[in-house]
LOKOLGU-6315 format. One record per residue: x, y, z of N, C-alpha, C, O, CB in turn; residue in one letter. Coordinates in steps of 0.1 Angstrom, whole numbers, plus 5000, padded with zeros to 4 digits. Glycine has a CB too. Example, Ala and Ser with C-alpha at 12.3 -4.5 7.8 and 13.67 -1.06 7.14 Angstrom:
REM residues 2
513249435078512349555078513249675078514249675085511349555090A
512849785071513749895071512950005079513450115080514149945057S
END
This chain:
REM residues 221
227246191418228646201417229046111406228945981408229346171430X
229546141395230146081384231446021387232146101392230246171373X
231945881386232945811384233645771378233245651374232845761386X
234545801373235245761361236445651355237645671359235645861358X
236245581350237045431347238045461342238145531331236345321337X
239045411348240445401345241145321339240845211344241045401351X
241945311330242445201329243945141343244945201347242945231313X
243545061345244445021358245444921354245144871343243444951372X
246644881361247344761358247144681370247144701383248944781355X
246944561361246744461371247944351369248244281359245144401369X
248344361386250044271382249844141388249144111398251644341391X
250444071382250143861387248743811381248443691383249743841408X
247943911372246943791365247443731355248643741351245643831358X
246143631351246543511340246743611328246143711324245043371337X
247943551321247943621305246943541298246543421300249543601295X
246643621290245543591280245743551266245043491257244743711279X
247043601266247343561246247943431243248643391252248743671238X
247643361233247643211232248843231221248743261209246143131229X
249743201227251143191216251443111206252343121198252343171222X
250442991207250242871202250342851187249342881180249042831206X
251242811182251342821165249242741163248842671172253242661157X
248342771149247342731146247342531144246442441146247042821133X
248742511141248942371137248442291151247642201151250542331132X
249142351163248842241174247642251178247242151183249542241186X
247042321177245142361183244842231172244142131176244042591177X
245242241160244742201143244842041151243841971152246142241124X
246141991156245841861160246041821174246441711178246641771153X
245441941185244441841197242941871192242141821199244641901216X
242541941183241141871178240541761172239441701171240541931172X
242441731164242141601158242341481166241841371164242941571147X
243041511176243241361186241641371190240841291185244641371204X
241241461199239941461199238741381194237741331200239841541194X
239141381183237641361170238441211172237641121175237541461148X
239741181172240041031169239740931179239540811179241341011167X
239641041191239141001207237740941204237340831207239041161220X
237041021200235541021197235240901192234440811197235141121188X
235940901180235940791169236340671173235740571170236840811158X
237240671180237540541185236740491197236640371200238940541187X
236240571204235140511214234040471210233240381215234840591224X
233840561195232040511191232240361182231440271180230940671179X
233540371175233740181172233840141182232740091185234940111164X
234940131195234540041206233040001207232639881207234840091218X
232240141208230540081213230239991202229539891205229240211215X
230540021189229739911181230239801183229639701182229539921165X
231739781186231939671185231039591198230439491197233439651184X
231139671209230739581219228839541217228239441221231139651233X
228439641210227339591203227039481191225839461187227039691198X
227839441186227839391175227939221182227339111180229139471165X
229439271193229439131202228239081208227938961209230239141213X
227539211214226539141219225239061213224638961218226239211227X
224939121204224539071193224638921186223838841182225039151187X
226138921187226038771178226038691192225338581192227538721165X
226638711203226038641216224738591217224438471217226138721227X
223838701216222538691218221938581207221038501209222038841218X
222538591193221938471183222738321182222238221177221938521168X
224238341188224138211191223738171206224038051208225438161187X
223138221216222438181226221338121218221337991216222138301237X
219938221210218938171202219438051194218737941195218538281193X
220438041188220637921177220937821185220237731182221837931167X
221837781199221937701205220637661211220337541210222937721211X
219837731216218537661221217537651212216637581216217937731232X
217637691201216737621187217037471185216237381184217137711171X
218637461183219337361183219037231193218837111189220537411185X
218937281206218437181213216637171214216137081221219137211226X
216237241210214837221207214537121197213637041196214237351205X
215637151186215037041172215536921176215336821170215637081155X
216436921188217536811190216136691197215836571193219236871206X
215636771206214836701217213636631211213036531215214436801227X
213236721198211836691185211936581177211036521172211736811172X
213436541175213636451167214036331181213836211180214836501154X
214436361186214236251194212636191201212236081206215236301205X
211936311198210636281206209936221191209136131194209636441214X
210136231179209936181168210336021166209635931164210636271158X
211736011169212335891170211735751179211635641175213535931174X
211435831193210435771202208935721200208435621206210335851211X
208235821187207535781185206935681174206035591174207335851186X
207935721161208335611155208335491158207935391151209135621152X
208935491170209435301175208535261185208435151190211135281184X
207635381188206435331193205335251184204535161187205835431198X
205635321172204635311161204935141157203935071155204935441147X
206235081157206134961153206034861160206234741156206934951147X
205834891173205234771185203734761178203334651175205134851207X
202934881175201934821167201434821156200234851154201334821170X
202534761146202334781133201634631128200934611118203734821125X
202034541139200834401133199334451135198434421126201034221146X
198834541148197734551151196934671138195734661135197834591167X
197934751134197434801122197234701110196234721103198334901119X
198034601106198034521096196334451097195334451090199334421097X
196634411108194934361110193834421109192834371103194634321121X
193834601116192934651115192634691093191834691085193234791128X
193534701094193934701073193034591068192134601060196034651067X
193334491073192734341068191434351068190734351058192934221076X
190834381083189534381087188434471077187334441073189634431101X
189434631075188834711065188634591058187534541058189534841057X
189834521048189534491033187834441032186834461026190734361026X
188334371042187234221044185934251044184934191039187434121058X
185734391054184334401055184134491040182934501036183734471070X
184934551033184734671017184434551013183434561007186234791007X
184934411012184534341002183234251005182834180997185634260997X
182734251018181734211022180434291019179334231019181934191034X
180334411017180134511014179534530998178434560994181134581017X
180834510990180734480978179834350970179034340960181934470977X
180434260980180034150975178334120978177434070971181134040982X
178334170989176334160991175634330988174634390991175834101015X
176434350982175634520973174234460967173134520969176734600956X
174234350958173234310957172334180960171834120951173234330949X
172434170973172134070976170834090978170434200981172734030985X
169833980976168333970979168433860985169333780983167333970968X
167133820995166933731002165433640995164233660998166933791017X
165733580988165033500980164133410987162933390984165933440971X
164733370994164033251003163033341006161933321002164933171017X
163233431013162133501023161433621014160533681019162933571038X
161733651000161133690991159833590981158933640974162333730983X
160133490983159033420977158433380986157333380982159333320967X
158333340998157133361004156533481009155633481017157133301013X
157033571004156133681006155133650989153933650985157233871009X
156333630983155433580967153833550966152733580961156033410962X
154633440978153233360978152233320988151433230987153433250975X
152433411000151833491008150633570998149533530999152933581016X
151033680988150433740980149033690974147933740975151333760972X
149633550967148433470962147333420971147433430984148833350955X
146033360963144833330968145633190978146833150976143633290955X
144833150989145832990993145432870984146032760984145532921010X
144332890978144432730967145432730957145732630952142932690958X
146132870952146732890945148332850948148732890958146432990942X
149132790939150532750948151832790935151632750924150432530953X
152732840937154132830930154632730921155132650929154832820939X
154832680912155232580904156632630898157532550901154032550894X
156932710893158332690885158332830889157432910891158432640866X
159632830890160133020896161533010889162132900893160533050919X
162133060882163433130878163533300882162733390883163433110861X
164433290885165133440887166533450882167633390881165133470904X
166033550879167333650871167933820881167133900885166433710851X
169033820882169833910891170234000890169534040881170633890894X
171134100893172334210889173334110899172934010906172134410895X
174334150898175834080902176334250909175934350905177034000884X
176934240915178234340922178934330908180034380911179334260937X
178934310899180434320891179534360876180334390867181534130890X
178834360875178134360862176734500861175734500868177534190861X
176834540855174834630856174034540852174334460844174334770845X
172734550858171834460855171134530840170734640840170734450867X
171034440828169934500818169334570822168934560833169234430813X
168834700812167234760816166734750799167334760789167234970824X
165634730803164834730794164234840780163534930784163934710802X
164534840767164934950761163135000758162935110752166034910747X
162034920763160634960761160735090766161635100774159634880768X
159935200764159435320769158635260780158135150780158635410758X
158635380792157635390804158035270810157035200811156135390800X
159335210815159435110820160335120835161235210835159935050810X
160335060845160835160852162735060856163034960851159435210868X
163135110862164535070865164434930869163434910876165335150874X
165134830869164834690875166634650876167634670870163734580863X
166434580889167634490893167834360894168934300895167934510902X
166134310894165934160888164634100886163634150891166434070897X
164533980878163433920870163233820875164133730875163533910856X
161733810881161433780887160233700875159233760870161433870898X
160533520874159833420861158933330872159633300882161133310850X
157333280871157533170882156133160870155833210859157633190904X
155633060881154232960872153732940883154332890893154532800863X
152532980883151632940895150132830891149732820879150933110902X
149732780898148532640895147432690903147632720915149132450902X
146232710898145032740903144032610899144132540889144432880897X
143232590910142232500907141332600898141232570886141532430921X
140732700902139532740893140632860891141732880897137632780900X
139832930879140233030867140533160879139633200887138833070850X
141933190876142833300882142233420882141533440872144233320875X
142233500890141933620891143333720892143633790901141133630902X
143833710880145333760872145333880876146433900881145433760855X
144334020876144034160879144334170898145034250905142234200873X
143534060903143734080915145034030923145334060934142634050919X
145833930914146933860920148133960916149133960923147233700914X
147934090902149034200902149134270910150234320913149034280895X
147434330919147634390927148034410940148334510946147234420926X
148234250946148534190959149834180957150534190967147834050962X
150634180944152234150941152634330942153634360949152634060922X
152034410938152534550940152834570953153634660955151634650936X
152434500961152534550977154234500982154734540992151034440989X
154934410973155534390976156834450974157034520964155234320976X
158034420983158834570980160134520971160734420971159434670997X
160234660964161034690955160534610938161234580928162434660961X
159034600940158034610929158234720919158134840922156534620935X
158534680907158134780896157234740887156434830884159134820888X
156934620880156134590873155734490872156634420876156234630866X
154734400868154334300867153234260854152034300853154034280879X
154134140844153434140835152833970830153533870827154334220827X
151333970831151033840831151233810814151233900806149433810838X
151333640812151533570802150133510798149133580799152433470805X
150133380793148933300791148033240800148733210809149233210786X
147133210802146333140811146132990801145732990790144733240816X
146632860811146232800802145532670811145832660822147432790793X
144832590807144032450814144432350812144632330800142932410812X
144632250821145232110819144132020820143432010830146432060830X
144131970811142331910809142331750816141331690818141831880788X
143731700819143731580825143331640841142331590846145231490822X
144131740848144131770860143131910864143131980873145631780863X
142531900853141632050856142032180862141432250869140732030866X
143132190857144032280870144332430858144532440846145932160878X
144332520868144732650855146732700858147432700868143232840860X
147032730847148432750850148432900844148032930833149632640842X
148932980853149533110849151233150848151933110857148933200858X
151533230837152833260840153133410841152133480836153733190829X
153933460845153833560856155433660857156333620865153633450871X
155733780849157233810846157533940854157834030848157533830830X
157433950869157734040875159134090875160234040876157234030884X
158534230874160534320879160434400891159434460895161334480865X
161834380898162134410911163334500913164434450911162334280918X
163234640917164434760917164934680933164534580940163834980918X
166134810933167034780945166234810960166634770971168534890942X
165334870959164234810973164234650981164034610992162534830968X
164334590969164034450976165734410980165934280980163134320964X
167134510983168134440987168134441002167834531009169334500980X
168734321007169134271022170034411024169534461035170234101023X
170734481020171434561026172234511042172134561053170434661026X
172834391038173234311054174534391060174634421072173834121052X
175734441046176534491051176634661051177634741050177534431045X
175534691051175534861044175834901056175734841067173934951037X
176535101052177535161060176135231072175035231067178735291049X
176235261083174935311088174935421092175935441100174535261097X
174135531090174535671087174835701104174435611112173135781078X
175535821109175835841120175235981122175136081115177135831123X
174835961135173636021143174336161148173736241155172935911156X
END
């Protein structure tokens, strides 16, 4: 069975036609948009507030951080000059021992170097005249401009007295044993016809082996 659509009236519905001149639609879309607009600046602003809140929170507690640094600086400072005599001293003590240091760089123990001297020799044989010549802390010691000569830090002159005729070959080689030996060069052999006695003279050189080293630095272990 086919049905067929009518057009019907329908009485008391909503009218449908919008009588509305285009201008007023034109500005409630613009209140609209200004609605819009003006809530999305509110949000920045309240973003913006919160924002600089948040860096002067940061800046104020940086503030008291550098506040508290310079005071913990200040504290220490004035700690520092309760012991500034005990530094002065510890300062001193450096100088004293750099120049103790300095000052015995070349030090040799002479006393206890010539009896090894003469330890060396035969025992009828005895020491007679000894000069020595040095290096200084303040000066270089000469070296010798001969070829094949070896470095020296001091000159070592003496005169020894033998009853019978020296064995000069064997008294160089008993002197090599001793330390910081470089060379040793004999002089004349000569006879004292009143005292029968033989005299040798005797020009040894001595490198920096033979230094006391009293104040040297001591390596750490």
């Amino acid at each position: 069975m086919t049905s067929q659509k009518r057009d019907e009236l329908v009485i008391g519905a909503e009218p449908r036609v919008d009588l509305l001149p285009p201008e007023v639609l034109a500005a409630r879309q613009s209140r609209s948009t200004r609605r819009a607009l003006g809530l999305g600046v509110i949000g920045v602003l309240v973003l913006t507030l919160g924002a600089i809140g948040g860096s002067s929170l940061l800046a104020a507690s940086a503030n008291q951080d550098l506040v508290a640094a310079q005071n913990r600086t200040t504290d220490l400072l004035t700690q520092q000059q309760k012991y500034m005599e005990v530094r002065k001293v510890q300062d001193q003590v450096k100088v004293v021992q750099a120049a103790q240091q300095v000052g015995a760089s070349t030090e040799i123990d002479w006393r206890d170097y010539l009896v090894k001297v003469q330890q060396t020799l035969p025992p009828e044989v005895s020491l007679k005249v000894i000069t020595v010549d040095s290096a200084s802390p303040l000066a270089a010691y000469a070296q010798s401009t001969a070829p094949l000569q070896g470095a020296r830090i001091a000159t070592l002159s003496f005169t020894a007295d033998s009853p019978t005729l020296p064995q000069v070959p064997s008294w160089l080689d008993s002197l090599a044993k001793l330390p910081g030996f470089v060379d040793a060069v004999p002089g004349s052999v000569t006879l004292d016809q009143q005292s029968k006695t033989y005299t040798v003279n005797i020009v040894m050189h001595i490198n920096q082996d033979a230094y006391t080293k009293r104040f040297g630095t001591e390596e750490k272990k």
